[in-house]
N, C-alpha and C positions, 0 to 999 in steps of 0.2 A: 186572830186572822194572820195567817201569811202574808208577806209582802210579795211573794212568788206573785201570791193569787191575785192581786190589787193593779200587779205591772199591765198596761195595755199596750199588748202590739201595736205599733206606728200611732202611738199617743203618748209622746215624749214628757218627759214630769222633772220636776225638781225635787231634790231631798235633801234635808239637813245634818250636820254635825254639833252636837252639845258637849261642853266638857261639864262636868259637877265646879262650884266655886269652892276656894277651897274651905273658907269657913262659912259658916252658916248664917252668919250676919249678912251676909253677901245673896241670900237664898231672891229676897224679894226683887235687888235687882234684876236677877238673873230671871226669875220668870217675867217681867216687866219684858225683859229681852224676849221670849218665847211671845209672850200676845204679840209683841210688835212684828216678829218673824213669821205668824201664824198668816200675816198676808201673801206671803208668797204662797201658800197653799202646800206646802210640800206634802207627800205622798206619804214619807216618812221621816223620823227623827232617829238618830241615833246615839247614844250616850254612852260619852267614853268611862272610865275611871283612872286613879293615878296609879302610880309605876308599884310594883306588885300587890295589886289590891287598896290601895291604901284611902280610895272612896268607894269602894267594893256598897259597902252602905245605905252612904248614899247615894250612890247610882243608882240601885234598888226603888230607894226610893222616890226618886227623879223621874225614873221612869213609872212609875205607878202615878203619880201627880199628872205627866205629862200624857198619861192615856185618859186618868177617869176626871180629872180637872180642865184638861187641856183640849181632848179632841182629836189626840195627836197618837198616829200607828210609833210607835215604837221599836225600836233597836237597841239591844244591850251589848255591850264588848264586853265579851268574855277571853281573858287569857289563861294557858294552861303552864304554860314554864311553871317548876316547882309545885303545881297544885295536885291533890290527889285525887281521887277520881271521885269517892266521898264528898267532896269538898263543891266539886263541880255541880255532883247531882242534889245536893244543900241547896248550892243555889239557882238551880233551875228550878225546884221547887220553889222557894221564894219567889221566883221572877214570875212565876205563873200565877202565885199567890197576889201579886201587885198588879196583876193584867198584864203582865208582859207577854209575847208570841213568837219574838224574835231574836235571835243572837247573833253578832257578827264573833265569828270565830277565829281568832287569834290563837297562834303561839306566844308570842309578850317578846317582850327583849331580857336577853339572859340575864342574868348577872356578872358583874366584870368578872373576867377570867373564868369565865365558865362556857361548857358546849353545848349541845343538845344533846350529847350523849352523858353528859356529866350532872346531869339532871335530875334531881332528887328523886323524881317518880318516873323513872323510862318509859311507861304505857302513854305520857302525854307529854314527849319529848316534840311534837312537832302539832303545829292547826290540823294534820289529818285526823292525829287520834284524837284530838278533842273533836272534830267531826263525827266519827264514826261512835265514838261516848254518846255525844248526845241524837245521833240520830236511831243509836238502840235502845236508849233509855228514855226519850221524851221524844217519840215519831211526830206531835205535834205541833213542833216546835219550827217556825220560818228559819234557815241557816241561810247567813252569807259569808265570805270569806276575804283576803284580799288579795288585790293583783298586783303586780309590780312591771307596770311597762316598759319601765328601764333595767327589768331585771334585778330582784334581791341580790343586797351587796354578799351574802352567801353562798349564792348560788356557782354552782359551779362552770354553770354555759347557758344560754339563752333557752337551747333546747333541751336543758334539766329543769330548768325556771317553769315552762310549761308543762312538762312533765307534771311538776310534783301540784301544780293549779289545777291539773285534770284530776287528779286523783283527790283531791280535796271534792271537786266536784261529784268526780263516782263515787264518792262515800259516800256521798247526800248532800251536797250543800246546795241550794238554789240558784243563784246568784253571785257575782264577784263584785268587789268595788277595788278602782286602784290607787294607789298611792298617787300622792299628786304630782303634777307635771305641769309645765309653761310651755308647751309646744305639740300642738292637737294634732302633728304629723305623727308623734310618737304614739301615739292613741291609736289611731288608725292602723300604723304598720302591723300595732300589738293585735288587734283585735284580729287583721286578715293571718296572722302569724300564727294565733289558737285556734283560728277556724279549720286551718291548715292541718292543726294537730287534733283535729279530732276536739274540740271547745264546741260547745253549742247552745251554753247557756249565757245568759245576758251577764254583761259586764257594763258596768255603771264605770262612768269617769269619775272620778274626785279631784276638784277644783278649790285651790283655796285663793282667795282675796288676799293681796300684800298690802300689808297697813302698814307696816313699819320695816326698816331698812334691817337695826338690828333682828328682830322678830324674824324676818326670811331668810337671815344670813346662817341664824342659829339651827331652825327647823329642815333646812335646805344640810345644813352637817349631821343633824342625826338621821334622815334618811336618805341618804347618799343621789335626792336627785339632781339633776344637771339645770342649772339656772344657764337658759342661752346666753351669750358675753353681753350682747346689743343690749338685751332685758337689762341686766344686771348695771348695764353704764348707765342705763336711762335712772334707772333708780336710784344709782349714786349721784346723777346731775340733779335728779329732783328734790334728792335728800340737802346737796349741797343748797338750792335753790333755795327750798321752802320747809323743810325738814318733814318729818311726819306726814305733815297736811299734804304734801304735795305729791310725796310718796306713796301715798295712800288714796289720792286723786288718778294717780299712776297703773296705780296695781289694780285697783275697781277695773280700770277701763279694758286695762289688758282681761282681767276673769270674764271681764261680760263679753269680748269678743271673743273667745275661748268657748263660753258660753253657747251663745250663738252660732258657733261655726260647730259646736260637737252635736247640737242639737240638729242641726240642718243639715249635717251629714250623717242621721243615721243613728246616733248613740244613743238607747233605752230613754234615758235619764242624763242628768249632772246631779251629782254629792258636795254639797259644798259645803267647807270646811271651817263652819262660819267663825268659830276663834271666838264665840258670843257677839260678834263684832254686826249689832243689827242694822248701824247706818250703812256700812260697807255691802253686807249682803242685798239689802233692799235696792242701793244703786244697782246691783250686778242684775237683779232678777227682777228687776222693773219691767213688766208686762210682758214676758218673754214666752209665757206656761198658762193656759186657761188651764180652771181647777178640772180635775180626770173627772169625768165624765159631760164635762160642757161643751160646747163648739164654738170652734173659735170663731 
């Protein structure tokens, strides 16, 4: 099943982020995490892997668990930095093999010192061409992509940044989701900014929970988003305060009014970025979403 086909106009949904644990001892808490998550009802889940393939795996497997065990639509992260094209259609078969339907389409992050052009395999130097791979060789397959509403730190202009999101789109991809953001005006501007260019397919927000000071300070440096100043002091008074807990009391409250305010203005959905973290997520999505097709 597509997740295209599942989305309903002006019946706004919640959806999830999973990472793989890294060892496998760890497998039971982790799905302990999925039942207790499975009350938000999310629409979909999606399942990352580590940095070049390196739970390629078990994501695989994760996601076949979390469709024929779980109940749960599914999304796999696929990246193509370095991959070959071979390697790609391996694992789209397996994913299909597993009950998987879905891919979020990534390019990856390079390797240091390396470009897109310097790229072992040039045919999958960028998320287009692995779009446009997988929508000739597996047409049944749900594609999403990602957005970047502050603009990828590569990008060369705001109005190349869109560009190249459209054209991910006209390959084939359904859907976008964006990297995350602490300020739902950026959200907005982004969204009226691609409709402008010619965008017309749903773009999902991606919302993550701050639990921990260092945790956001780190994630907030490898994707160059902008933490507002206000945000960021409050969280260093909270950390100073009460450490973690307080911080974490902090960051919940901010995502769920982020939450609520994306939802109430308009946005598809929220993707949230749950970091496994089920006490955090459940505060944020506390009654917020009757399950799709219910009334509220």
């Amino acid at each position: 099943m597509k997740i295209i086909d599942i989305i309903i106009p002006d019946k706004p949904f919640l959806s999830l982020e999973f990472f793989p644990p890294k060892e496998r001892s760890e497998w039971p808490a982790f799905f302990h995490t999925v039942d207790r998550l499975k009350e938000v009802n999310p629409l979909f889940c999606s399942v990352t892997y580590g940095a070049g393939g390196s739970t390629h795996g078990d994501s695989l497997e994760i996601v076949g668990r979390l469709k024929q065990e779980h109940g749960l639509e599914t999304m796999a992260h696929l990246t193509c930095v370095g991959a070959h094209e071979d390697d790609v259609r391996t694992f789209l078969d397996q994913l299909t093999r597993a009950g998987g339907d879905n891919v979020l389409a990534l390019r990856g992050d390079l390797p240091q010192d390396s470009t897109p052009k310097s790229s072992p395999h040039r045919p999958l130097a960028h998320a287009s061409d692995l779009v446009a791979l997988i929508r000739d060789s597996h047409p049944h397959v749900g594609l999403g992509v990602a957005a970047y509403p502050e603009v990828h730190p590569e990008a060369a202009s705001t109005a190349a940044d869109l560009a190249y999101l459209k054209l991910k789109l006209d390959h084939g991809a359904d859907f976008a989701i964006t990297q995350l953001f602490f300020d739902n005006r950026i959200y907005f501007d982004f969204v009226r900014n691609a409709r402008d260019h010619g965008i017309t397919k749903p773009i999902i927000p991606g919302i993550l929970p701050v639990v921990s000071l260092k945790v956001i300070k780190r994630i907030v440096s490898l994707c160059g988003t902008v933490m507002p100043p206000d945000f960021m002091a409050q969280l260093e008074e909270a950390d100073r305060r009460g450490g973690a807990a307080e911080v974490q009391k902090l960051g919940v409250a901010h995502a769920r009014r982020q939450t609520e305010e994306l939802l109430a203005g308009g946005a598809p959905g929220v993707h949230l970025y749950t970091l496994n973290r089920a006490d955090a997520v459940l505060e944020v999505t506390n009654g917020l979403c009757p399950p799709q097709g219910a009334t509220p």
